[in-house]
Structures are given as C-alpha cells and as structure tokens.
N, C-alpha and C positions, 0 to 999 in steps of 0.2 A: 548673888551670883552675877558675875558678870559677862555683861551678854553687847554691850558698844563701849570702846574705850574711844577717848576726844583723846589727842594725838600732839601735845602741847610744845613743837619745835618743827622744824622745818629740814631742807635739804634731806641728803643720805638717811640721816638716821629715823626720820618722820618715813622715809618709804621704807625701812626695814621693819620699823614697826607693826607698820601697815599689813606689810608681807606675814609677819606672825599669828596677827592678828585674825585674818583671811585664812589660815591655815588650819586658825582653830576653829574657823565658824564664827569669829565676832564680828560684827558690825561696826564700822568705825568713822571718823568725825575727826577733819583735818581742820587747824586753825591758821590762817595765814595772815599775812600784812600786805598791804596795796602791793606792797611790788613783788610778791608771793605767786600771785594770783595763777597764773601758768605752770604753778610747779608739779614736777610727775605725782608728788603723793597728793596734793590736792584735785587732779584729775583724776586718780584714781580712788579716793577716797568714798565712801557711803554719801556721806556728805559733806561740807565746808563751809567754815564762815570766817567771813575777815574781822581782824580785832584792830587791826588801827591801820596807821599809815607806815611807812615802810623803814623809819626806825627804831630800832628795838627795845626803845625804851619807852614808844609809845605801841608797841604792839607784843612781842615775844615775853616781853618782862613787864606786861600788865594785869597781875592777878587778875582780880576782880573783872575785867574781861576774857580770860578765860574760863574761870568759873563761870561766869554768865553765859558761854556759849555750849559749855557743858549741859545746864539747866535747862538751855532752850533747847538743844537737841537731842533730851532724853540722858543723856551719855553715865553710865554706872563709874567708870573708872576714867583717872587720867595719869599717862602715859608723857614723863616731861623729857627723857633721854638724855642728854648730856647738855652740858653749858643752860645758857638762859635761866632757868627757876628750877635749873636739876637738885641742886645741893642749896637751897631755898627754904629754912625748916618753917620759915614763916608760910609760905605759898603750902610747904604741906600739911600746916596745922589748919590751913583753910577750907582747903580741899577736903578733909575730915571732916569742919565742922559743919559742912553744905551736905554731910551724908554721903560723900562721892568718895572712891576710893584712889588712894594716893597710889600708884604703883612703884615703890620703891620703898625707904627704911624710913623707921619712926621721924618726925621731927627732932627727938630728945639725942638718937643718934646724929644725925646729921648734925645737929645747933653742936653735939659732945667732938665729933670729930673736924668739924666747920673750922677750930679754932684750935689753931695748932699747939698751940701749951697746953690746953689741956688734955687735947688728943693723944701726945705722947707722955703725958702721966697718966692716963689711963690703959698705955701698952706697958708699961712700966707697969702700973701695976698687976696685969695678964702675963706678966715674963715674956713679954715679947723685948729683944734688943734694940737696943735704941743709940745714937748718934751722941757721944759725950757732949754736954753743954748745959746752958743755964737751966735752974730747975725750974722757972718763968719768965714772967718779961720782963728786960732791962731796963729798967726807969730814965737810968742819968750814964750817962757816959763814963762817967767813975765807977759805977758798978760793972759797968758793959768793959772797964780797963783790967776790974781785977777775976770775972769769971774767965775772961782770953787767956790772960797769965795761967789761972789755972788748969784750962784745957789744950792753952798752947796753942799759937802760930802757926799756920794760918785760920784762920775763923770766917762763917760763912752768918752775916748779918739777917733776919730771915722775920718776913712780916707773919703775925700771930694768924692775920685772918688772912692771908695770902694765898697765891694759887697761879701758875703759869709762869711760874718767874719774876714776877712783878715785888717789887717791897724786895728783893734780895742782893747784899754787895757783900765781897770778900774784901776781907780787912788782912793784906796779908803780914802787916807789922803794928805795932802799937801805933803809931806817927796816923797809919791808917782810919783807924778805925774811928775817930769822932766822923770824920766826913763820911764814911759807909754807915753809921748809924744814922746819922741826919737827913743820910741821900733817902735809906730806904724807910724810914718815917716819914718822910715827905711823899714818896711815894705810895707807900700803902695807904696815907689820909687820903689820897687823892681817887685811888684805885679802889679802896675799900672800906672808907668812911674809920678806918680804923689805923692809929698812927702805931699801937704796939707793936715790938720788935720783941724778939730772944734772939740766943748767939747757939752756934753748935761750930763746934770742929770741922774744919773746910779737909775733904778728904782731896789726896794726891791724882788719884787714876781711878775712883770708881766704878762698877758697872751699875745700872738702875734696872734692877732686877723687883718685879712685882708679882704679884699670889692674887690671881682669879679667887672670889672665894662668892656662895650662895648657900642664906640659911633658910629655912621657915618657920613657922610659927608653933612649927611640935619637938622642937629641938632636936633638930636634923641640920646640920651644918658637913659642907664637903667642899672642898680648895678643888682647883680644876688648874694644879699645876702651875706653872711661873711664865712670864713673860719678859723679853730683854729689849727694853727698851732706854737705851744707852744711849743709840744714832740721835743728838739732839741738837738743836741748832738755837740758840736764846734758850736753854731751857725747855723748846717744845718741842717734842716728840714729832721726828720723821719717817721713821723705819725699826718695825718694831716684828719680834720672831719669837719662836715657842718651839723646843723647849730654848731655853739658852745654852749656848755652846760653853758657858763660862765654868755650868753647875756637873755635876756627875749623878745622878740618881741618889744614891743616899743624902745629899745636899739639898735637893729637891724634896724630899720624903720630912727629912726632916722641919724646912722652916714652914713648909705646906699643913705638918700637922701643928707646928706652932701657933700660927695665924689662926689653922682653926677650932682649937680650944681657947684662943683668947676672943674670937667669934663668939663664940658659943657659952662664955664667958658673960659679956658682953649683952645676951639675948638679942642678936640684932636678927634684924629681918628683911630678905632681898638680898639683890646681890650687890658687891663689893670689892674694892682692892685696897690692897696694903703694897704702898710700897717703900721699896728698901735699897740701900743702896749697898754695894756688896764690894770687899776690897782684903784680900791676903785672907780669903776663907773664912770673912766674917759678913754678917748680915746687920743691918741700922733702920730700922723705921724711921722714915719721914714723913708720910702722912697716909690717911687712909681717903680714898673717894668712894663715897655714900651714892655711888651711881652705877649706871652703865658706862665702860669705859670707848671710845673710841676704837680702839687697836680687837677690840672684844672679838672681831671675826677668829685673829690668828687660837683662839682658844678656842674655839667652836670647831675649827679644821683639825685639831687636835684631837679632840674629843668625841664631836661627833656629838655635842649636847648644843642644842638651840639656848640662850643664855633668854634671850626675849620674851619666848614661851616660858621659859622657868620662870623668871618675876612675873609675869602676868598669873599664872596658878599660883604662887607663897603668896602674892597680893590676897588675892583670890579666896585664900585659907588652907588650900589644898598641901598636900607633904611635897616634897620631892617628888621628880619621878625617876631618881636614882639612886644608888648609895656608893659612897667613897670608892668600895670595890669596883664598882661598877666604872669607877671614872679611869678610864684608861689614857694612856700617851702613846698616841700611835703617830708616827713618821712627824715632820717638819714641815711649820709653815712660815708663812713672811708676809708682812703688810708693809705695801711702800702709802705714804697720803700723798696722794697727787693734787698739787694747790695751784691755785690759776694767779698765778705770781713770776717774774722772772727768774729763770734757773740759777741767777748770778747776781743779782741786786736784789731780788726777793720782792718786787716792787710789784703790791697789787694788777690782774690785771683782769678789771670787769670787762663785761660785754659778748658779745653774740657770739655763740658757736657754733662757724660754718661749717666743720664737718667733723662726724662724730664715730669712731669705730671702737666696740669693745673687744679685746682679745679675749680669745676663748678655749677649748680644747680640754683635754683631763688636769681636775683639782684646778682649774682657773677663777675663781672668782672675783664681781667686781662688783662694789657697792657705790651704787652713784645714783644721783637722781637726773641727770644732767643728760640731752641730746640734743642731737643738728637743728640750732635754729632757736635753743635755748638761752636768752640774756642774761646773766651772771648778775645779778645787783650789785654796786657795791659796799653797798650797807652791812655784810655779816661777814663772818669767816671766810678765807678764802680757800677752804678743803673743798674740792668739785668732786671725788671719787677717793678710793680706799681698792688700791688691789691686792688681792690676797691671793697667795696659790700652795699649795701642800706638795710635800715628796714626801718616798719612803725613805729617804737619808737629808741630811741635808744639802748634801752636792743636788741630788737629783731637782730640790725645792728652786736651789740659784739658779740652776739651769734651764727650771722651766721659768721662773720668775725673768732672766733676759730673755727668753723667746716671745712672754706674755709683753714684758714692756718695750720689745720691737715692735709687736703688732698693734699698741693702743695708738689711735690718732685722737688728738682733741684740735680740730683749725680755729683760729679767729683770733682768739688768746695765747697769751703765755701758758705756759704750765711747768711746774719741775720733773716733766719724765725726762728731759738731760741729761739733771742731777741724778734721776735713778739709776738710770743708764749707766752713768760713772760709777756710782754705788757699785753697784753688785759685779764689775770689774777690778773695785780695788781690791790689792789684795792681802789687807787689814780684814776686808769684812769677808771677802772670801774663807782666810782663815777662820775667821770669827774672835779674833785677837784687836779690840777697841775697846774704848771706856765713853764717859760722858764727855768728855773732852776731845774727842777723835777728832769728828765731823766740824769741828772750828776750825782742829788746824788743817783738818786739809780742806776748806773753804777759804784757809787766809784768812781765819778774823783773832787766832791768835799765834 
C-alpha cells in the first residue's frame, strides 16, 4: 500500500503532484538539484533531498540517485511526471526491482510505445488508423526514394526514437529528400543516441487532436475525451483545449472508443495518450505518450476526474474510481503554457521574479510553482505556469480566459502572455478554424 511517494521532477508538475498526494493523505518526498533548492514543492514537501548539481544530467536524469533517495526516506512509490525519466522504461524497470512502485505503465509498454515503428505496428495491429508510410525503418535513401513514390509527395522524414520534433524534416519532392533523411539522422544520433528514421505521408492542414485515456490492472480501461492541441510552434505545443471545436460528438465517441479497446488490447496500465492527427474526417496515429501529459488540466476541467489521483490508485492496485459512463464532457476548457521567453524571439528569459499576481475568479485555474522573488534557473524548460479556465460554451471559456490573462502579472522576466493575448483575439482561433500549421504563419516563420 502506498502510504509516501518521492516526487522525481521538479517545477508545476512536482507541486501538482504533491497537491494530490496531500489530498489523499500520503506523505511525500521532493528530490531537487542545487539550484532547485527554493522551489515551492520542495518547501512544501514532507521532506527533500538534493540529487546533484543543477544540471539535469547530473541530477533529474540520475537514476541511481533517485532510487537512493527513495531508500533513504522510507518512500513506497515514485512519481516521475513528464519529461526527465517519464517515458525511461530503464529507470522504470529499476524502480521495480528496488521493490518501489513505479507510478505509471509497465516498462515493456513504455520500451513498446518509446519506439515509433513499432508503436504504430502495434496500433495497426489494434485497428487503430495510422499515417500511410514505411512499414519500418528506412535504411538507405533508395529505399526512403521508393516508399515516398509510393505514398507520394510530400513526405514527413521522422526519427524512430524521437519526440518534440527533434529527428523530423519534410521532404517536399524527391530532389529533397536525401538531405531530410541525412538532416534528421544526424539529428536524432545526436538527440537520442538513435540515428533510425521512417517516412510517413506529410499531411496538408492537419489538426492534432489526442485521446486522454486510463486503465488499471483489472481490465477497466476509460478515454476521458479528446484534446486539440494544433496551436504549435516547432512542433511544441502552446495552447491546447477540450473538447475540440474540429470533432462533432459522434466523432469523439467513436475514435475514444477505438483507442480504448486497443488500450485494453494492449493490457496497459496508467494513464495515457494517443495522439492523432486529424484532416477531411479522418483520424492517423502518431504516437502514444506512456505518461502524464502536460496540457492534462484542460481534461480534468472537463471531466471533473483528478487524473494524478487515478494513477496513484491503478499504481496502487486499486480499480478505477469510475466507469466510461461515468466520464462525462461538461462545458469548455483552455490551457495557454506561459514560458519565461520573449513573446517575439522566443529567447529564454531566466531570472528573478519581481512581482507576481495570479488571476483568479470562477473556473480560473493556474498551475505554477513560481512567486515574487522566485529565480528561474536557467538550466530546464522554460514553462513557469499552465493557465487553464472552463466555460459552459466555448465563447464563454475565451472570454473568461482574456479577462484571466489580463489580470496575470509575472515582473522581472519575459514571458509569452503577449502572445496569449494575441491568441485568443485572433479570429482563426476565436472561430476555432486552425491547423498545426496556423500559429507559424501567423508568427511569420512560414
């Protein structure tokens, strides 16, 4: 039974955890790095121990010292949240074999979905839809010449073990494509110790529409609905909403329950996403994340289901504490990621936070660990907060979401509440009329 989970990440997501944790009565155990040391969840934490110095490949992404600080302080379960040793199946076959409980999906899932050829042969083989393209990895450029031929112009070059956009070039003609295979095998050795590539069919105007989904361990499997996260800028997600304005209810019913029979399929365990990109009323898997996702609030506003507390019980052993019926779609939400970066060059921007106001009022939410007087390292991600707000339509969501990002102040740094600003005035997203391509062009970068 678990009774202290150690808390193996830091910022936003180490204090949400935290917060769940506290909710159920566990006792809990923050791990930071030198230049951690002041952070809200590690002050507020049971207790805390530092695992190395303040870059994260000698501290966040140090096993063996996080185990170790699990062992020293007692701790049952560990809680990894996203990035760092999230999707790790090595870190979570570790974590098992020290007796400690992994709070997320098996390693054999993770290592199965970690690795994108075979992740989508094995949606393939679930009937789940998937993105015309090579049936593995492209070896030599001659083969990478004649699966393009047959799935046709344009083609989107894509690393096997990749993630964030990294390893990926479009090849929009044959003349193209030796240099997009070469870029992004060069890239992915670099980034992921792994130079394999496949090829899939580069879509026109897509949207990136993804499927909440959480099973547990007595074959109880339930989707919590879709998420439209399209607003992208390089590939990484800025502004993301539930339900999507793209889908109609029976379209949502339908790929919700796909996903989760091939979940279920699958035996996997914790929670999940699938995501798909979506274009003229069809749906493509692109990969699945073996985690908790970041954007995870706008489902939770939706729903009304704590997603944190669900994986800590399916960890746990325990069933659901819901069923499919149970999971309803009530009114509209929105998460904008407010990054401490220039609203217009994107250019990091560490350092002190002179002055700090969260906006607040009905369905406001704001996920941040950050306050007045707080130093930004610049050693990790530069997400400082996650705000989220619900309506009963979606007008009424945008409307409280500009009143909410009129009232956030962050002083000292840059941040992109600007750009949010801009957002939720234009009126592509007003409508809810964009693709994954939007937000480039009207940033100017295509």
């Amino acid at each position: 039974m678990i009774e202290k989970v150690l808390i193996a990440n830091r910022g936003e997501i180490a204090l949400r955890i935290h917060r769940a944790c506290k909710e159920m009565g566990l006792s809990t155990v923050a791990v930071h790095s030198e230049a951690d040391r002041d952070a809200m969840a590690v002050r507020l934490a049971d207790e805390s121990v530092c695992i190395g110095p303040a870059p994260s490949a000698n501290s966040y992404l140090k096993k063996s010292q996080i185990i170790a600080a699990a062992e020293i302080t007692g701790a049952d379960a560990i809680h990894p949240g996203y990035g760092f040793l999230s999707e790790n199946a090595q870190f979570a076959e570790m974590v098992e074999a020290h007796d400690l409980i992994f709070i997320g999906p098996t390693a054999h899932h993770i290592r199965t979905m970690g690795d994108k050829i075979t992740a989508k042969q094995t949606m393939i083989d679930a009937g789940v839809p998937v993105v015309p393209g090579s049936e593995g990895g492209v070896s030599s450029i001659s083969e990478g010449k004649k699966v393009a031929k047959k799935i046709g112009y344009p083609v989107l070059v894509k690393a096997a073990s990749g993630g964030g956009g990294r390893g990926m070039r479009v090849a929009e003609t044959e003349k193209d494509l030796e240099t997009a295979i070469k870029s992004a095998k060069t890239e992915a050795k670099a980034a992921f110790g792994d130079d394999a590539v496949y090829l899939e069919k580069y879509l026109g105007k897509p949207r990136h529409i993804e499927i909440q989904l959480i099973a547990d361990t007595h074959g109880n499997v339930c989707h919590l609905w879709e998420r439209d996260c399209s607003l992208q800028r390089r590939h990484q997600k800025v502004f993301e909403e539930a339900p999507s304005p793209a889908l109609n209810q029976a379209q949502r019913e339908e790929i919700g329950t796909i996903v989760a029979k091939a979940v279920k399929k699958m035996g996997y365990r914790g929670a999940g996403t699938m995501e798909f990109l979506y274009e003229d009323g069809n749906f493509y898997f692109i990969e699945m994340n073996t985690r908790i996702q970041v954007e995870h609030p706008v489902t939770e506003m939706i729903t009304g289901i704590d997603l944190i507390r669900e994986q800590i019980r399916v960890a746990d052993g325990k069933k659901l504490s819901f069923t499919q019926d149970d999971v309803l779609l009530v009114g509209h939400a929105i998460e904008c990621r407010i990054n401490a970066e220039h609203h217009e060059t994107f250019v990091p921007s560490p350092g002190k936070i002179t002055d700090f106001h969260a906006p607040g009022g009905p369905d406001v939410r704001l996920d941040s660990a950050v306050y007045a007087g707080y130093k930004i390292p610049p050693h990790y991600d530069s997400m400082i907060a996650k705000l989220i707000v619900h309506g009963r339509t979606r007008n009424e969501c945008i409307m409280r979401l500009r009143r909410a990002l009129d009232e956030m102040v962050v002083g000292g740094v840059d941040t992109t509440l600007p750009l949010h600003r801009k957002l939720v005035e234009a009126q592509d997203v007003v409508d809810g009329n964009y693709d994954i391509h939007w937000l480039e062009r009207f940033l100017g970068l295509k």
